[in-house]
C-alpha distance (Angstrom), angle and dihedral (degrees) to the residues before:
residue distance angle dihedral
X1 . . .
X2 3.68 . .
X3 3.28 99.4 .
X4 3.81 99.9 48.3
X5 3.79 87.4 58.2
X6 3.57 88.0 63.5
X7 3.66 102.6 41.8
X8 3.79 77.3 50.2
X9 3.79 91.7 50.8
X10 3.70 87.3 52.9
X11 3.59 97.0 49.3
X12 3.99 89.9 54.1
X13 4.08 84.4 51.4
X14 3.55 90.9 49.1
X15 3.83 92.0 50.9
X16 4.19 89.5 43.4
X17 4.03 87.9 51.5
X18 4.24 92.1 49.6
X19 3.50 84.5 47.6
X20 3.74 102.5 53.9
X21 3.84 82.6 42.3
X22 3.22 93.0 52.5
X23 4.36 97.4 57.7
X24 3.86 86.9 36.7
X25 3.69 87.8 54.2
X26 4.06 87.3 54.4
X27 3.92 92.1 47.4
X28 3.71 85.3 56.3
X29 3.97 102.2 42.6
X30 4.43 87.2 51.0
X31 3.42 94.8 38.2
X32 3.86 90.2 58.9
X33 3.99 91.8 47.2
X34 4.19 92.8 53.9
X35 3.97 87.3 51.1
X36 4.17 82.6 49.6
X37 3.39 94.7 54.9
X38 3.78 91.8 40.9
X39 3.74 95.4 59.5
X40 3.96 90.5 44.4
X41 3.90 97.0 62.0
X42 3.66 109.7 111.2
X43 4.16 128.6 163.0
X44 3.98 90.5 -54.8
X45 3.56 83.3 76.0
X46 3.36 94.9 59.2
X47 3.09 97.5 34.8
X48 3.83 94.4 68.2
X49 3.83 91.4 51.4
X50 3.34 91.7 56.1
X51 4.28 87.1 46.3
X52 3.71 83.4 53.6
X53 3.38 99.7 48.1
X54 3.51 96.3 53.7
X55 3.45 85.7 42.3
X56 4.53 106.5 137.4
X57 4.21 90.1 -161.9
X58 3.75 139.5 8.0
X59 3.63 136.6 -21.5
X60 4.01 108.0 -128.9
X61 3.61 119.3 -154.8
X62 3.53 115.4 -174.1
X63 4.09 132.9 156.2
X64 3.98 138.9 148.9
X65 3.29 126.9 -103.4
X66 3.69 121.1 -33.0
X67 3.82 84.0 6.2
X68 3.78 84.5 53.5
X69 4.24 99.1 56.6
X70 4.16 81.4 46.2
X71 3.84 92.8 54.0
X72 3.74 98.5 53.7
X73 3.61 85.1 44.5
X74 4.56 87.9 58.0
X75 3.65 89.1 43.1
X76 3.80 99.9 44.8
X77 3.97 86.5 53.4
X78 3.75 94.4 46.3
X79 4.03 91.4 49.2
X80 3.53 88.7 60.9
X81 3.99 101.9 43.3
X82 3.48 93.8 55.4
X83 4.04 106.7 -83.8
X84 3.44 116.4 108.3
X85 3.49 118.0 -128.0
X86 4.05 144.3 145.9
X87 3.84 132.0 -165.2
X88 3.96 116.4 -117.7
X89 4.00 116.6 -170.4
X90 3.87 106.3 -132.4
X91 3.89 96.7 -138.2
X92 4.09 91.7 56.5
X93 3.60 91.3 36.7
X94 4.15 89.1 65.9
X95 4.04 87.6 49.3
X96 4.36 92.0 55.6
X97 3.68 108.2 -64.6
X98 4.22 88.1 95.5
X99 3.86 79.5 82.5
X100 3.59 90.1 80.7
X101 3.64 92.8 60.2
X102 4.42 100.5 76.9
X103 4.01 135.2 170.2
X104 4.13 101.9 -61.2
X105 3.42 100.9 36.5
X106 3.70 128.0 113.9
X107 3.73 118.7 -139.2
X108 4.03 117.9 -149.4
X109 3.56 113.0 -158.3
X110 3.80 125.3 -161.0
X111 3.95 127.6 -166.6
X112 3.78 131.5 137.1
X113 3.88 93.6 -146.4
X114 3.82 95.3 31.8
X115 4.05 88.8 -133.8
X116 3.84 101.7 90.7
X117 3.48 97.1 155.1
X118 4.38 90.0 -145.0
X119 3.73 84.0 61.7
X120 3.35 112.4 51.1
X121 3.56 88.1 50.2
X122 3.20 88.8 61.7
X123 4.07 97.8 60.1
X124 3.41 105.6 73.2
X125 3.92 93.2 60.0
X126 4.18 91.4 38.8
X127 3.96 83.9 54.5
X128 4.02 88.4 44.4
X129 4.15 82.6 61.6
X130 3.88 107.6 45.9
X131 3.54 90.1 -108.9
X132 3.51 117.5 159.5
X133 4.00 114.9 -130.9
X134 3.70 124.3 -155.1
X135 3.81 112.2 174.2
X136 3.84 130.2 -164.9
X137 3.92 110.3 -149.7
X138 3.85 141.7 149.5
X139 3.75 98.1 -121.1
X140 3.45 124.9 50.0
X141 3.56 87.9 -158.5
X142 3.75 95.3 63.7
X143 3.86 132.3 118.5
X144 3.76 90.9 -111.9
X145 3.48 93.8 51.5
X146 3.75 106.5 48.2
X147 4.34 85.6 52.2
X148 3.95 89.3 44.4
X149 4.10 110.4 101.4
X150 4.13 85.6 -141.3
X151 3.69 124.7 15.9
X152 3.70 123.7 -147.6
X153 4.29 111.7 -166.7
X154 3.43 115.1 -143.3
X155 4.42 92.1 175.5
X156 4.07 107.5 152.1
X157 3.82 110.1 178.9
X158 3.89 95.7 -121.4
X159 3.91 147.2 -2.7
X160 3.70 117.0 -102.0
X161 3.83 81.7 -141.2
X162 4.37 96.1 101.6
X163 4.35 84.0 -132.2
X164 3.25 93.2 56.7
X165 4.00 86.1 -127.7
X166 4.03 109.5 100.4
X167 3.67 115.4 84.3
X168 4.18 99.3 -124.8
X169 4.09 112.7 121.4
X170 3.70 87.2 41.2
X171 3.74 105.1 42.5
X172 3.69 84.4 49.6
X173 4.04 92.6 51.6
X174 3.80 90.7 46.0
X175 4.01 89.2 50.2
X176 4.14 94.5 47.5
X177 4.06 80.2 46.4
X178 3.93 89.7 53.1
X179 3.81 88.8 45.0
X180 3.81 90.6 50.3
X181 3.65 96.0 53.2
X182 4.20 90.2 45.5
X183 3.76 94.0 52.1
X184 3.93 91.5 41.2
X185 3.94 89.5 53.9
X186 4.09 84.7 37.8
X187 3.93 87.6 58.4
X188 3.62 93.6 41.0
X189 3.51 99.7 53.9
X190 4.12 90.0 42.8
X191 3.68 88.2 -127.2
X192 3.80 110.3 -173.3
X193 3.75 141.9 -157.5
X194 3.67 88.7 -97.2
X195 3.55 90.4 55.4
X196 3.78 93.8 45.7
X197 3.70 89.4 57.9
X198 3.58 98.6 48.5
X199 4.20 76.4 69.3
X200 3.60 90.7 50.4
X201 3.62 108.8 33.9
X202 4.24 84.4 149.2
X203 4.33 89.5 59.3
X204 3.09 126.7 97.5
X205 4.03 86.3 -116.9
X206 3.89 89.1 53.5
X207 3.64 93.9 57.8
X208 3.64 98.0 45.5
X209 3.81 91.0 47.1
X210 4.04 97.1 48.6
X211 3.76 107.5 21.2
X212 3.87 110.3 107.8
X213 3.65 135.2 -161.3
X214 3.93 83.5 -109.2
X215 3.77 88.0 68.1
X216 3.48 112.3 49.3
X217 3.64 99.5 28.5
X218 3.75 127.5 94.5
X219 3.51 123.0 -113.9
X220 4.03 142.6 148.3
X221 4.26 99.8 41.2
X222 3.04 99.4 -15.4
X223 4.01 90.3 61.3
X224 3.85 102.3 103.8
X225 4.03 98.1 -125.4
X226 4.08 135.1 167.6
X227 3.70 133.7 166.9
X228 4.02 116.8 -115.1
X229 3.82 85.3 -117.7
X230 4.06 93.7 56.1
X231 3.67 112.5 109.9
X232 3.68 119.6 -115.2
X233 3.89 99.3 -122.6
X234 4.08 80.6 58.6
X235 3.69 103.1 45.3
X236 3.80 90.7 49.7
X237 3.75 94.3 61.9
X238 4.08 79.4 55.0
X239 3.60 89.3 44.7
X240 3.90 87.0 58.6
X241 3.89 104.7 39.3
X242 3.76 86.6 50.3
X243 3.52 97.5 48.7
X244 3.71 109.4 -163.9
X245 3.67 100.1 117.4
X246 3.55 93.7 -107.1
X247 3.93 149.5 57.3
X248 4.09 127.6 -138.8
X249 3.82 113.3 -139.8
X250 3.84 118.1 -155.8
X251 3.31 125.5 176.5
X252 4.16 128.2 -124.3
X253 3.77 99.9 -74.6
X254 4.43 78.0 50.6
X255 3.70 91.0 -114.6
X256 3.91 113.6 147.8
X257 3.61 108.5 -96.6
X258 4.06 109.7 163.0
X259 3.60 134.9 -19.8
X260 4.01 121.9 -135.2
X261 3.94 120.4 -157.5
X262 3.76 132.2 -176.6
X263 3.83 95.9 -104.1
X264 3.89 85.6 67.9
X265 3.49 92.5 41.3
X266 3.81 88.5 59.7
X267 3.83 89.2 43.1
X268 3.76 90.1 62.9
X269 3.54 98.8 48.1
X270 3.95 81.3 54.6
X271 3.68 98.2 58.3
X272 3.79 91.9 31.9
X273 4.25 136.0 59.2
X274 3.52 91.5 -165.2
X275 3.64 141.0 29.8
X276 4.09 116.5 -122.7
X277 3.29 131.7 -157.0
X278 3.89 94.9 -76.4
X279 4.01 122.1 159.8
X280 3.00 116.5 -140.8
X281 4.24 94.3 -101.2
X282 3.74 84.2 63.2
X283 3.93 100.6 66.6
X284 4.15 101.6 20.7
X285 3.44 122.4 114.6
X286 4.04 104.4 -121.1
X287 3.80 98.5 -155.5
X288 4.08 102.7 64.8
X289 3.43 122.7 166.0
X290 3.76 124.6 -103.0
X291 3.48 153.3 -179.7
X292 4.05 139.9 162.2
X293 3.38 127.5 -88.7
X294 4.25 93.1 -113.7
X295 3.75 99.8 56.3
X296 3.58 105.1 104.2
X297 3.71 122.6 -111.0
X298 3.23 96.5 -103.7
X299 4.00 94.4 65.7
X300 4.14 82.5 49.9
X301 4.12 80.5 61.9
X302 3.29 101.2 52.5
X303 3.71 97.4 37.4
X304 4.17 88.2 57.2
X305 3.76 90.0 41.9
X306 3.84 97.2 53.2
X307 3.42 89.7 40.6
X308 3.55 109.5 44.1
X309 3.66 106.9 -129.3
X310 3.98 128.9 111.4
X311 3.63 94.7 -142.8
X312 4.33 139.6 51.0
X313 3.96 130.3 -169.9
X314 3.79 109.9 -129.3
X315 3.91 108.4 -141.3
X316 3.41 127.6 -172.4
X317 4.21 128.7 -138.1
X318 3.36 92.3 -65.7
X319 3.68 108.3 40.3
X320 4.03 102.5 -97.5
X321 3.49 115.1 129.3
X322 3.91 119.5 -111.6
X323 3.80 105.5 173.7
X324 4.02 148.0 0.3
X325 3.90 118.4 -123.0
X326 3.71 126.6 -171.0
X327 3.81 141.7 173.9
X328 3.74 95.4 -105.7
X329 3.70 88.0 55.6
X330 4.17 93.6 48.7
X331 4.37 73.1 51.5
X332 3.84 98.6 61.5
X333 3.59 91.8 39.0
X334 3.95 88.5 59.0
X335 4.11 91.2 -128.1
X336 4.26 88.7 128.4
C-alpha cells in the first residue's frame, strides 16, 4: 500500500511538471512571434502613425472574431492616450453601423488571413468615402492587404495552439503591434499624465492628478475658525464639534494668525493642572502651515508629509483663511 501511494505521488508530480512545461512552452512559442513581427516593421509602420496623426476624425478599429476581441482592446488603449478611436464590428457595420465611419477617418483593419469575408465587403464603400485603410494581416499577399492604403504584417511562423487552429501567437503579435502604434502616437503627441487622467478622471491616477485642495478641504461652517481673543474653554467646544483635530485662529481683520491642534492641546494639559483664562493667541502656534485652495491635492500630501503635521490652513491671496485640510480627508478622497 505504501508504495503505491508514492508511485502515485510521483505520477501527480509527473503530471504537475508536463503541466508547467506545457504554459512555459506557450510563453516561448508567442514570445518568438512578437520578436517576428518586431524585426518585420519597415516604413509602413510609420507610415500609418503619421496617417493617424494627421488623422481630421476617428480612428476605426474593426475585425472578426478573435481579431474582433483584439481590436477593441487597440482602440480602448488609444481612447485613453490621446487618439480617438472606437471599435465597429464588420458584420453590423454592412447592416447600418458603416455610417459611423465618415470622410477623415482612418479605418484599421484586423484579420489573420486578410480574407475575412465581413471586411472586404466593406472596402468598396470605405474607398467610396476617402477613408484611409490600414490593415493588419498575416499574409502580405492577402485580399485585404493588396486593397489596404498601408499594410502592417503581423506573419508568426506557427500557433502556440499544438493544432495549429486557435488564434494565440498571432493575436498576441497583432495586439503588441496595436500597442506599438498607440504608444508611438502617445509619444508623438507628448501626451502627459495630466492628459491621461483627464481619460480617467474615476482612477486612482485621475484623482491624484486633478483633485485640488479646493475639493477635499473644508470650508464655509464646517471651516474650524476662532478669534485670537476667544477663550480656550470656548474654542475647544469648537475644536470638538468641528472635528478636524485642529482650530485656525485669525485675528480681527480675519487674517490667519495661528493654528491650534489637539496634540498641543494635550501638551498643555501636560505642563499644566489647570486651565487659565488663556485666549486663544496665548497658546496657538503662530507659524501654521498653509497652502491655496488650487494646488492640487497632491502638493497638500507632500506638504503634510515633509512637514509632519496631519492638518494645513488654506488661505486665500490675502491671507484669510478659506478652508481646513487634513490627512484623513486626503484618505477618503483616495489621494494616499
Amino acid at each position: 500500500m505504501f508504495c503505491l501511494l508514492i508511485i502515485a505521488a510521483d505520477g501527480a508530480m509527473n503530471v504537475q511538471d508536463k503541466y508547467l512545461d506545457w504554459g512555459k512552452e506557450v510563453f516561448a512559442i508567442e514570445e518568438q512571434a512578437v520578436r517576428e513581427v518586431a524585426s518585420s516593421l519597415d516604413e509602413h509602420f510609420a507610415a500609418a502613425v503619421a496617417t493617424i496623426l494627421d488623422c481630421r476624425g476617428r480612428v476605426i478599429i474593426t475585425g472578426m472574431g478573435k481579431s474582433g476581441h483584439i481590436g477593441r482592446k487597440i482602440a480602448a488603449s488609444m481612447a485613453s492616450t490621446g487618439t480617438p478611436a472606437y471599435f465597429v464590428h464588420p458584420a453590423e457595420a454592412g447592416h447600418g453601423d458603416l455610417g459611423m465611419i465618415v470622410d477623415g477617418d482612418v479605418l484599421i483593419a484586423l484579420s489573420n488571413s486578410g480574407e475575412s469575408e465581413e471586411i472586404l465587403a466593406l472596402i468598396p464603400a470605405i474607398k467610396r468615402k476617402h477613408v484611409q485603410l490600414i490593415c493588419i494581416t498575416g499574409k502580405a499577399g492577402s485580399s485585404m492587404a493588396k486593397h489596404a492604403d498601408m499594410h502592417l504584417c503581423a506573419h508568426v511562423s506557427h500557433e502556440a495552439c499544438p493544432l495549429g487552429l486557435a488564434p494565440t501567437s498571432s493575436t498576441t503579435a497583432v495586439l503588441v503591434l496595436g500597442d506599438a502604434l498607440t504608444v508611438a502616437l502617445l509619444r508623438a503627441r507628448q501626451f502627459t499624465p495630466e492628459d491621461f487622467a483627464l481619460s480617467h478622471p474615476a482612477g486612482s491616477l485621475g484623482k491624484r492628478l486633478l483633485l485640488t485642495v479646493a475639493d477635499v478641504m473644508h470650508g464655509g461652517q464646517e471651516m474650524p475658525l476662532v478669534q485670537e481673543d476667544t477663550l480656550l474653554h470656548q474654542a475647544i467646544v469648537t475644536m470638538s464639534e468641528k472635528g478636524l483635530g485642529m482650530l485656525i485662529v485669525v485675528d480681527c481683520n480675519g487674517q490667519l494668525s495661528g493654528l491650534f491642534t489637539d496634540g498641543d492641546l494635550r501638551r498643555l494639559f501636560q505642563n499644566n493642572q489647570q486651565l487659565k483664562d488663556w485666549t486663544m493667541a496665548d497658546v496657538m502656534g503662530q507659524a501654521p502651515k498653509t497652502i491655496r485652495p488650487d494646488r492640487l491635492a497632491t502638493e497638500a500630501l507632500k506638504t503634510m508629509q515633509a512637514n509632519k503635521v496631519n492638518g494645513l490652513v488654506v488661505i486665500d491671496e490675502d491671507n484669510r483663511p478659506v478652508g481646513a485640510l487634513n490627512m484623513h480627508d486626503l484618505l477618503q478622497a483616495r489621494i494616499v
